[in-house]
N, C-alpha and C positions, 0 to 999 in steps of 0.2 A: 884561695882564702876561705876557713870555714866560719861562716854566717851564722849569730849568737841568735834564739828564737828571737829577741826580741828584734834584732832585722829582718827578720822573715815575717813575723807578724805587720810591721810596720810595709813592710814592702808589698803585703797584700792588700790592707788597706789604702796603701796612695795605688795600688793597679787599679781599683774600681775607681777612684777618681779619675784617674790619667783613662779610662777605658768611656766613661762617661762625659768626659769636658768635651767631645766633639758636637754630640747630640743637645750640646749647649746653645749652641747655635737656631734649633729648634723650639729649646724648649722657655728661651726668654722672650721671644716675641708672642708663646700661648701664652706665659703669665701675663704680659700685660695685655692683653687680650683679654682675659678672664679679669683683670680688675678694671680695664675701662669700661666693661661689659656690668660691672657692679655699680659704678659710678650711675651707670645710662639707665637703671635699674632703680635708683633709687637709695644704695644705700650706704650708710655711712664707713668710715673708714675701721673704724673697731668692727662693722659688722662684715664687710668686707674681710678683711682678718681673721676675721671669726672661722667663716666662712671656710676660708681656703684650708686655714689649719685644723680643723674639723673634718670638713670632705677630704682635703686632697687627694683630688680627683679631674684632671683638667677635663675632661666631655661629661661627664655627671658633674663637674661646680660649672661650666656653662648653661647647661638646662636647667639646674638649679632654678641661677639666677633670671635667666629666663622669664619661669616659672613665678619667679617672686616679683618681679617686675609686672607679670602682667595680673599680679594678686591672685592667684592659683591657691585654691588650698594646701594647706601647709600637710596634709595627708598622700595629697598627687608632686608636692613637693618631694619628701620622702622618699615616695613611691618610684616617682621619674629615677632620682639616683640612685635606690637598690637594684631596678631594673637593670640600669645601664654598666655598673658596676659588678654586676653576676659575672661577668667574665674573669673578674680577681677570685672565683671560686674555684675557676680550674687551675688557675696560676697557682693557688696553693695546694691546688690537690698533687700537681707538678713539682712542683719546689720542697715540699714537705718531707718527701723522704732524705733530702739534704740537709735537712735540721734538726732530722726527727733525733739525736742525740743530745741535742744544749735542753736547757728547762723550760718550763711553759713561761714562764715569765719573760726569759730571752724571745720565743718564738713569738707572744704577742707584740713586742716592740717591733719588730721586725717585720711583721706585719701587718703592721701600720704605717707602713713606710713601702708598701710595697707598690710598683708601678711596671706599668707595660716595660716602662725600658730598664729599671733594676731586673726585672724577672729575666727579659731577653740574652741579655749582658753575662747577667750569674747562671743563668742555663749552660750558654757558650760555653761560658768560660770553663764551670765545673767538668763539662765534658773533655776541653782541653788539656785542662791543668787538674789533676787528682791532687795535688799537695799544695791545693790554694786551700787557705782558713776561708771555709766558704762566709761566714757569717762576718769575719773582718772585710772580705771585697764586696760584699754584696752591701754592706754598710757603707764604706767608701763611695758605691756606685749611687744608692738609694738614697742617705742622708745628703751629699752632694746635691742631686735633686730637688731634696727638701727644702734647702737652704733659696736655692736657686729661682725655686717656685715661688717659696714666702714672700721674697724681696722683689722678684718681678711682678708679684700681684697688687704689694703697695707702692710699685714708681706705678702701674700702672691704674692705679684708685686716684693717686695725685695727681699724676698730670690729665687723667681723664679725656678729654674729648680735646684736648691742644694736640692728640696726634693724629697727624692726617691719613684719611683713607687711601693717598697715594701711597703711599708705604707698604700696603699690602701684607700687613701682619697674621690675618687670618692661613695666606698659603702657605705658611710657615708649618701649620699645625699637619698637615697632610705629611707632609717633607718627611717628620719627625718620625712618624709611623712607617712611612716608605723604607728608609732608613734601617730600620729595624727590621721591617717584612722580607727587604731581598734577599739578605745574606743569610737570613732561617730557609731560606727556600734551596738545600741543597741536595735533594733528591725527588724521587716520580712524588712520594707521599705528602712530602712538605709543601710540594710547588704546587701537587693536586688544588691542596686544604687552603693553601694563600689564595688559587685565583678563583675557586669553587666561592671559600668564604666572603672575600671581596666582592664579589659579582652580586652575589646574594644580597649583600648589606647594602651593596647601591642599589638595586632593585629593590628592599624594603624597606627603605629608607623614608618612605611615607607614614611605617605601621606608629600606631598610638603608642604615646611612651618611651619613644626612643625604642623601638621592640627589635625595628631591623637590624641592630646592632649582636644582639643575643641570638636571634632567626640565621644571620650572617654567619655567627660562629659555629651554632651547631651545625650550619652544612657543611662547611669548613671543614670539621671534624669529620663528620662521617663521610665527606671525599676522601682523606685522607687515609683513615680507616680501611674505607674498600679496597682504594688501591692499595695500599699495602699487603690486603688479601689476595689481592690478583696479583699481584707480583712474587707470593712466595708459593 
């Protein structure tokens, strides 16, 4: 049967959904995580909201909050989450030639919506499937997300501190990225940069600012790099 664009468009869009509803699992216990963390912080429900649809960013809007909880200037507030957020620079320096065709006004919505796991997801994928509308799955994947985050950030502003620390919501948030990390690790280069980078960012994971996390990546990177030099 030959398939009218508009089921092919429609069918790349519900893939990024259907490709992202597992990491769902993952990523509703960071939101409410990220809004009971707001609650304990001090602040109110609209600012909370605020907040999250502004950043969205769940480890730069945890520091954030953090940060505003313990009355940090609003400068090192900032500051903490452009830091920690530098890593969404490479993601689009990565992702950018896949868009570089739609308009600047398509590519900044889109990038606003951008996250570790839309980027990971729409990488794959684009490498798999050349006749996916990238910008319809990557929508599917990313907007999904959005939705996801919003809604788990205010059940978790409301119920606030009525959920118990047995629950264990925090180890959710590591899961989500594991998740993501193993199945990118499928050669010397990738595996290098995952356990080079990792190693790193637990090891500097003390620096000021959230730094170990950017310090992490770029070793990451340049392990990756070298091996790939020594292998060819």
């Amino acid at each position: 049967m030959t398939r009218t664009d508009g089921d092919v468009l429609h069918e790349d869009l519900a893939a990024g959904v259907r490709d992202v509803t597992p990491l769902m699992l993952g990523i509703v216990p960071f939101a409410l995580v990220a809004g009971i963390a707001a609650v304990d912080a001090g602040l109110t429900l609209a600012e909370a909201v605020g907040l999250s649809v502004i950043v969205f960013a769940g480890a730069s809007q945890l520091a954030a909050i953090d940060l505003l909880g313990s009355n940090a200037p609003l400068a090192v507030v900032i500051g903490t989450a452009v830091v920690i957020n530098l890593r969404m620079m490479m993601y689009s320096a990565s992702i950018a030639p896949y868009f570089a065709d739609y308009a600047r006004r398509t590519r900044a919505g889109l990038a606003y919506l951008l996250t570790d796991q839309a980027y990971a997801l729409s990488i794959a994928e684009y490498e798999r499937n050349e006749d996916r509308s990238r910008w319809r799955y990557y929508l599917g994947a990313a907007a999904s997300l959005w939705i996801v985050w919003q809604i788990g950030t205010v059940v978790g502003v409301v119920v606030g501190a009525g959920v118990p620390d047995a629950w264990g919501l925090t180890f959710a948030v590591p899961l989500v990225f594991l998740a993501l990390l193993v199945p990118a690790m499928k050669d010397r280069p990738t595996t290098a940069a995952g356990i080079v980078g990792g190693a790193v960012a637990v090891v500097a994971a003390g620096l000021p600012l959230n730094l170990g996390l950017l310090v992490g990546a770029l070793f990451g990177i340049a392990a990756g790099m070298a091996t790939e030099v020594t292998a060819t």
